[in-house]
C-alpha positions as CSV (number, residue, x, y, z in Angstrom):
1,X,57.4,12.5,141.4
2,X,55.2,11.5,143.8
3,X,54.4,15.4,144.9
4,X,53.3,16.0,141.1
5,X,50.9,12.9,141.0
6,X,48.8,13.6,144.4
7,X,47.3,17.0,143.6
8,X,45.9,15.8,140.0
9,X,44.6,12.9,141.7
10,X,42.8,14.7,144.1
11,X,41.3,17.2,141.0
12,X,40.3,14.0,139.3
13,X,38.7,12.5,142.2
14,X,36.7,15.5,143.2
15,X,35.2,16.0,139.7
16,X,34.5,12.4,139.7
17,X,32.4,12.5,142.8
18,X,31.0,15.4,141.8
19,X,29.6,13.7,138.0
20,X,28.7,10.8,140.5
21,X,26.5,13.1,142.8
22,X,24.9,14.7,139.8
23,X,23.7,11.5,138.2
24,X,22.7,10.7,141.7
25,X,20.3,13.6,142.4
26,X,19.2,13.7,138.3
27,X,18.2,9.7,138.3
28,X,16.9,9.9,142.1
29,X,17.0,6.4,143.7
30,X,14.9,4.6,140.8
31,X,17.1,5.7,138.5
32,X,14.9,7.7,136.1
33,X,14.6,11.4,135.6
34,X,11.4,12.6,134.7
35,X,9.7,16.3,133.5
36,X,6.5,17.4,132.8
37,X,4.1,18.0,132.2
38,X,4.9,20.2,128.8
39,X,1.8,21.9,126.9
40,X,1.7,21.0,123.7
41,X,-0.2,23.5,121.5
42,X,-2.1,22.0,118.4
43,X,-5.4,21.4,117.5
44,X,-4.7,18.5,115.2
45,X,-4.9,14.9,115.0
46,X,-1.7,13.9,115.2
47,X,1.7,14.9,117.0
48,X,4.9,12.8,115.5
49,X,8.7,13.0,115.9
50,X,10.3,13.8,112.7
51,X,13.3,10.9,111.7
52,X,16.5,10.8,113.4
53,X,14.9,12.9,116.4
54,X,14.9,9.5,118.8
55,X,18.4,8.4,118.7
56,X,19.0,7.0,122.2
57,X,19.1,3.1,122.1
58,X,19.0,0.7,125.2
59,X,17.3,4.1,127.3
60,X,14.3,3.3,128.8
61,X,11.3,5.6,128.7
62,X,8.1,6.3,129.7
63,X,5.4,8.6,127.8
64,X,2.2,10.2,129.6
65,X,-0.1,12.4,127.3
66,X,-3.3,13.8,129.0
67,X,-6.1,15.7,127.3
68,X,-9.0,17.3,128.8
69,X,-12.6,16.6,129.2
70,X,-12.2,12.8,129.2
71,X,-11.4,12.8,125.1
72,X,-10.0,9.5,123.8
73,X,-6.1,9.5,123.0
74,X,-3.5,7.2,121.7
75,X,0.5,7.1,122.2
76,X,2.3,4.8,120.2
77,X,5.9,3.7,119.8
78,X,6.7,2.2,116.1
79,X,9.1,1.8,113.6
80,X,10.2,5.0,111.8
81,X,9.4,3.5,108.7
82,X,6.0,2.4,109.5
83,X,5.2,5.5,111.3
84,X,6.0,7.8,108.5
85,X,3.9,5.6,105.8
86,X,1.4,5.9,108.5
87,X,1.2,9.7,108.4
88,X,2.5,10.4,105.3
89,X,-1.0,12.5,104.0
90,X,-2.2,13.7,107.7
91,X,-2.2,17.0,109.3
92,X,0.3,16.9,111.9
93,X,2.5,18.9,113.9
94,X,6.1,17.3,113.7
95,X,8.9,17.7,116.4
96,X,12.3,18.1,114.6
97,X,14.6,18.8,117.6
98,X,14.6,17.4,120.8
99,X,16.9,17.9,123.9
100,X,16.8,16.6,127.1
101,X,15.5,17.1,129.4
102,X,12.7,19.1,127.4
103,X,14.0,21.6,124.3
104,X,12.0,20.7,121.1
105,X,11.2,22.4,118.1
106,X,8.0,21.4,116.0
107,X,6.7,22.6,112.5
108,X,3.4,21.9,111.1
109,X,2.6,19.7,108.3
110,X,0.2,20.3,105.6
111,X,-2.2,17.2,104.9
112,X,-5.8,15.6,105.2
113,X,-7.8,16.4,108.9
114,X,-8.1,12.9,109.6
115,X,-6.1,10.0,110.3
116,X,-5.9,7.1,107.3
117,X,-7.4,4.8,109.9
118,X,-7.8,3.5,113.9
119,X,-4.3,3.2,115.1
120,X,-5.4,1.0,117.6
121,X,-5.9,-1.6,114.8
122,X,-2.3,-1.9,113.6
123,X,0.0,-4.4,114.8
124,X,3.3,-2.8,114.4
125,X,3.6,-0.8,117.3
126,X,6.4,-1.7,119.2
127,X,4.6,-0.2,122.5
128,X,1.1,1.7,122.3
129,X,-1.8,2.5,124.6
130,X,-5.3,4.1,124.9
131,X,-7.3,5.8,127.2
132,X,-9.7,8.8,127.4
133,X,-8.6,11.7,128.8
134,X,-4.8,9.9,129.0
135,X,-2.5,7.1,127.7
136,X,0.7,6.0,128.9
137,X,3.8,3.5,127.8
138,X,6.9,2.3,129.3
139,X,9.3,1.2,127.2
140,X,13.4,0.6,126.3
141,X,14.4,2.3,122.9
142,X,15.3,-0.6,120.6
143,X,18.7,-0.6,118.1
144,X,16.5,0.6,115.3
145,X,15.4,3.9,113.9
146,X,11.7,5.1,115.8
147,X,9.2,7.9,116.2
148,X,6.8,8.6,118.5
149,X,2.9,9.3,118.1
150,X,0.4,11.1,120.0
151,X,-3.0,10.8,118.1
152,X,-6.2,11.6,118.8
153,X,-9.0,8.8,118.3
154,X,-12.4,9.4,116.3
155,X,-13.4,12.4,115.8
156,X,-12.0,14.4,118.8
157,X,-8.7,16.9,118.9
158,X,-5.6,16.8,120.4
159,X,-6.1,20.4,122.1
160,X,-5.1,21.0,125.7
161,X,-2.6,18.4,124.7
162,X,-0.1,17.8,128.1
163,X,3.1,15.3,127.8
164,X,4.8,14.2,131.1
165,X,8.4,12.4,129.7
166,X,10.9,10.4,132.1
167,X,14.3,8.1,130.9
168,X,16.5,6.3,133.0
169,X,19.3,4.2,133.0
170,X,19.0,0.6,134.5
171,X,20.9,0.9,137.4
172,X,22.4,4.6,136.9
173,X,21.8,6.0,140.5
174,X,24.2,2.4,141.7
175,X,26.8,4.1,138.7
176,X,26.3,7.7,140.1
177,X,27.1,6.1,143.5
178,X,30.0,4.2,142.6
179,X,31.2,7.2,140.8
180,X,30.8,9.0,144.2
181,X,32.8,7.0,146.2
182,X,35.3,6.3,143.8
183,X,36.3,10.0,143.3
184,X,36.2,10.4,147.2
185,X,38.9,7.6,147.4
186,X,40.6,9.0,144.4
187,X,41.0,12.4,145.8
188,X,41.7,10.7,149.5
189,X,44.7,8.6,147.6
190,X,46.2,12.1,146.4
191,X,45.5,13.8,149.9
192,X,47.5,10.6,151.4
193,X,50.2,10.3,148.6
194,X,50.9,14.2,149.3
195,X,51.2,13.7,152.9
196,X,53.6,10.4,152.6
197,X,55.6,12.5,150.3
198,X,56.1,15.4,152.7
199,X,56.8,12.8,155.4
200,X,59.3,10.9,153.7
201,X,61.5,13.9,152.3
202,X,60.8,15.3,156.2
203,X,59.0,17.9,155.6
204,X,59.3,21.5,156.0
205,X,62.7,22.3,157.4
206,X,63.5,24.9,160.3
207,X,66.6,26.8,159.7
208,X,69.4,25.0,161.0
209,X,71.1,27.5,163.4
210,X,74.9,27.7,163.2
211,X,76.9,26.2,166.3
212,X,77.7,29.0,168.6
213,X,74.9,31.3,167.2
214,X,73.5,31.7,170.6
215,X,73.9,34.2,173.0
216,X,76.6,32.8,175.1
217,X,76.1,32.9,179.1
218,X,78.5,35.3,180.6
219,X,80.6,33.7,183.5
220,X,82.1,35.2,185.8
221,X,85.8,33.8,186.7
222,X,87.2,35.0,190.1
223,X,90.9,34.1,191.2
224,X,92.0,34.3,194.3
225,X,95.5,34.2,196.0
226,X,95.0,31.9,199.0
227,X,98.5,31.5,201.4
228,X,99.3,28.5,203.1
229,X,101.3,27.7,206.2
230,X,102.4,23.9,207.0
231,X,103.2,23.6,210.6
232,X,105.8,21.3,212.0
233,X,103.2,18.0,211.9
234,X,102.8,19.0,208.0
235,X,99.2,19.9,208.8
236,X,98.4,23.5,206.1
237,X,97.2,26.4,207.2
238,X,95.5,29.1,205.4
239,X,96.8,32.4,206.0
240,X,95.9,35.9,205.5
241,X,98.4,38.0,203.1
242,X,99.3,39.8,205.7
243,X,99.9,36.9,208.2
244,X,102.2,35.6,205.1
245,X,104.3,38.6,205.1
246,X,105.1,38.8,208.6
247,X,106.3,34.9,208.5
248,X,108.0,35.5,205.3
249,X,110.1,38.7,207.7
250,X,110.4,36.1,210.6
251,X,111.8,33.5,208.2
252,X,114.3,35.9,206.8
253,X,115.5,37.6,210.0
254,X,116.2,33.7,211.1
255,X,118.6,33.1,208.7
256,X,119.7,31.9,205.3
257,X,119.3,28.8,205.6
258,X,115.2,29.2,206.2
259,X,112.3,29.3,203.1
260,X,110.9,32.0,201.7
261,X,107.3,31.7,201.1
262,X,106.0,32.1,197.8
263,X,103.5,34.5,198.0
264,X,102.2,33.7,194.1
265,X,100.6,30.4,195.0
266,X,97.1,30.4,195.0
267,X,94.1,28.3,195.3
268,X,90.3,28.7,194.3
269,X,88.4,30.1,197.2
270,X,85.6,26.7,198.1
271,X,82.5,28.1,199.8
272,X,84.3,31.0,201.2
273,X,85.3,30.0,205.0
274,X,87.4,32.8,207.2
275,X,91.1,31.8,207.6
276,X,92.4,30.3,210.2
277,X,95.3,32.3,211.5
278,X,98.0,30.3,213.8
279,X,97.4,30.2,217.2
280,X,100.7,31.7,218.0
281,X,103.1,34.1,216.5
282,X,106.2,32.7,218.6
283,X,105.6,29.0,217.3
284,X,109.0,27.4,216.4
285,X,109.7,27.6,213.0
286,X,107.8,25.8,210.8
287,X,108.5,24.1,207.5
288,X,107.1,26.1,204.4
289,X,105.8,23.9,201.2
290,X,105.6,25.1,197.6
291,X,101.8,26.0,197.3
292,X,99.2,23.7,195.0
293,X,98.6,24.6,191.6
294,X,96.1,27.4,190.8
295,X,93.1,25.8,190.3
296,X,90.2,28.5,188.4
297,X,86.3,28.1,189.5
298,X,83.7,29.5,187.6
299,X,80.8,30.9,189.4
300,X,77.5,30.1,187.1
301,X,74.3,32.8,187.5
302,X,72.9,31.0,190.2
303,X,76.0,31.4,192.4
304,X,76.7,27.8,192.6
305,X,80.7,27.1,191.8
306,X,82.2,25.1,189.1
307,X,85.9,24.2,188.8
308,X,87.3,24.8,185.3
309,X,90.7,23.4,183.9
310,X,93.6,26.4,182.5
311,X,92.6,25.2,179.1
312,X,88.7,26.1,179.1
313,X,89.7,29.9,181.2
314,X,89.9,30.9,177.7
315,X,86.0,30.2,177.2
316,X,85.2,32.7,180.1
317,X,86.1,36.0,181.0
318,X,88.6,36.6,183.6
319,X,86.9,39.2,186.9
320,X,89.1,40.2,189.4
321,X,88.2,40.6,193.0
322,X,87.6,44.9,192.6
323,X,85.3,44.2,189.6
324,X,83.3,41.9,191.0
325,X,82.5,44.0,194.1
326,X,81.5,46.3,191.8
C-alpha cells in the first residue's frame, strides 16, 4: 500500500512546486505582475470597459495611461452604474473582453464628441486622477460591479493613447513560496515512503542459490598400507612390505605356535618420514600386534593433510598411490 501511495505523492508534490515557482516568478517579490505599455488606438474622448468586463474582486490594481505632447488626461475607477449614466451619449471606444495579462477586444460607440461634463468634478469615483501627459491609480477592486475610464480633459484627444496595467495579490509571492516548498516536501515524503517500503519488505532479492549448487572442490584421498613391527619391549616399528614378508616367512618357518602378521593393516601416511627398518634381521622373535584401524587423510589443494572419518570418504573420491603419481 504504501509502494502505491509514494509515487503519486511525489507527482503531486512536483506539480505543486512547480504552480508555486510560477506564481513566484509571475508576482516577483512585491507580489504584483505588471504589462505594458499597450497602444491604444482611438482618437476619441473616452475609452470605457463595457459591464461585467472587471469581475475580479479583492485584486489590487494599478492603472498608468500616458499621452503625448503633455495633453491633459483622466483615469477613473467608478461604479458601473454611475459610469455608464456617465457615458451613455459620448463617443467612445468600449473594451468588451479582457484577459489577463493583456487580450482585449474593443468596439466603437456612436455618440456626441464631447464629454457631458469635467469628470474631475464628480464625486463618485471610487479612485481617479489627473495629469497632463499621464494619470495613474492604485487601487483594490471592491465586491461591486465597476468600469474603468480613460478620458481626455477639455478639448484635447485621447490619440497616442498608452496604458501600462499591473495586479497582485497581497502576499501572493509568500503563497507561491509556500507552495514551493510544500510540493518539495510532498514529493520528498513520497521519495522517503518509497524507499522505507523497499527497506522494510528487504528489497530486491538475489537468487537464493540451492545448497550444493557450487562447484565442489575435488579432493584427493590417498590410502596407504603402512606395516608395523612391535619388538620385544612393545615399542612399533614401521616396516617396509617387503620387510613384512620376510618376518611373516621367519615367523612361519619358527613354528605354529608363532603370529602371522596381518599384512591388510594400514595406517595414513603423516608427513611422509622413511621407515625405520630393524636394526637386525636375527633379533629374537618378536611379539606381532593386530595393526590400528585404517585411518583415511585427505590431502586439500594446497598439500596440507586433513584426517577424515570412514563415514565422510564417501564425500571425496578415493586415488590410489599409481594415480596419483600420475
Amino acid at each position: 500500500m504504501a509502494r502505491r501511495l509514494a509515487w503519486p505523492l511525489v507527482a503531486v508534490g512536483l506539480l505543486l512546486a512547480l504552480a508555486g515557482a510560477a506564481v513566484m516568478v509571475v508576482l516577483g517579490p512585491d507580489s504584483r505582475f505588471t504589462t505594458g505599455p499597450h497602444a491604444v488606438r482611438t482618437d476619441g474622448v473616452a475609452v470605457v470597459t463595457a459591464p461585467d468586463v472587471i469581475t475580479y474582486r479583492g485584486l489590487q490594481v494599478d492603472v498608468l495611461v500616458e499621452v503625448p505632447v503633455n495633453k491633459p488626461v483622466f483615469v477613473g475607477l467608478g461604479n458601473t452604474v454611475d459610469v455608464q449614466d456617465y457615458l451613455a451619449g459620448t463617443r467612445r471606444l468600449e473594451v468588451t473582453s479582457f484577459r489577463a495579462p493583456w487580450t482585449v477586444r474593443t468596439a466603437e460607440r456612436r455618440g456626441r464628441p464631447a464629454l457631458p461634463g469635467a469628470p474631475t468634478a464628480l464625486d463618485w469615483w471610487i479612485a481617479d486622477s489627473a495629469g497632463l501627459g499621464g494619470a495613474s491609480i492604485s487601487t483594490t477592486l471592491p465586491d461591486t460591479p465597476v468600469s474603468l475610464a480613460i478620458l481626455a480633459v477639455g478639448a484635447s484627444d485621447l490619440s497616442g493613447l498608452r496604458v501600462t496595467f499591473a495586479y497582485g495579490v497581497r502576499g501572493g509571492f509568500g503563497l507561491g513560496l509556500g507552495a514551493l516548498l510544500g510540493g518539495l516536501g510532498l514529493a520528498w515524503s513520497g521519495v522517503l515512503l518509497r524507499r522505507g517500503s523497499v527497506a522494510f519488505t528487504g528489497g530486491p532479492r538475489r537468487p537464493r542459490r540451492e545448497r550444493g549448487s557450487e562447484p565442489e572442490e575435488e579432493v584427493e584421498v590417498v590410502e596407504e598400507e603402512v606395516y608395523v613391527f612391535v619388538d620385544e619391549h612393545g615399542v612399533e616399528h614401521e616396516i617396509t612390505a617387503e620387510e613384512a614378508a620376510r618376518l611373516q616367512e621367519r615367523l612361519a618357518a619358527e613354528g605354529p605356535d608363532s603370529t602371522a602378521l596381518d599384512p591388510g593393516a594400514a595406517e595414513p601416511a603423516a608427513t611422509g618420514p622413511a621407515a625405520t627398518e630393524p636394526a637386525a634381521t636375527d633379533e629374537p622373535a618378536a611379539r606381532v600386534v593386530p595393526p590400528p584401524p585404517v585411518v583415511y587423510v585427505f590431502v586439500d589443494e594446497d598439500g596440507v593433510e586433513h584426517e577424515v572419518s570412514e563415514d565422510e570418504l564417501a564425500d571425496y573420491e578415493v586415488v590410489d598411490d599409481e594415480e596419483r603419481d600420475r
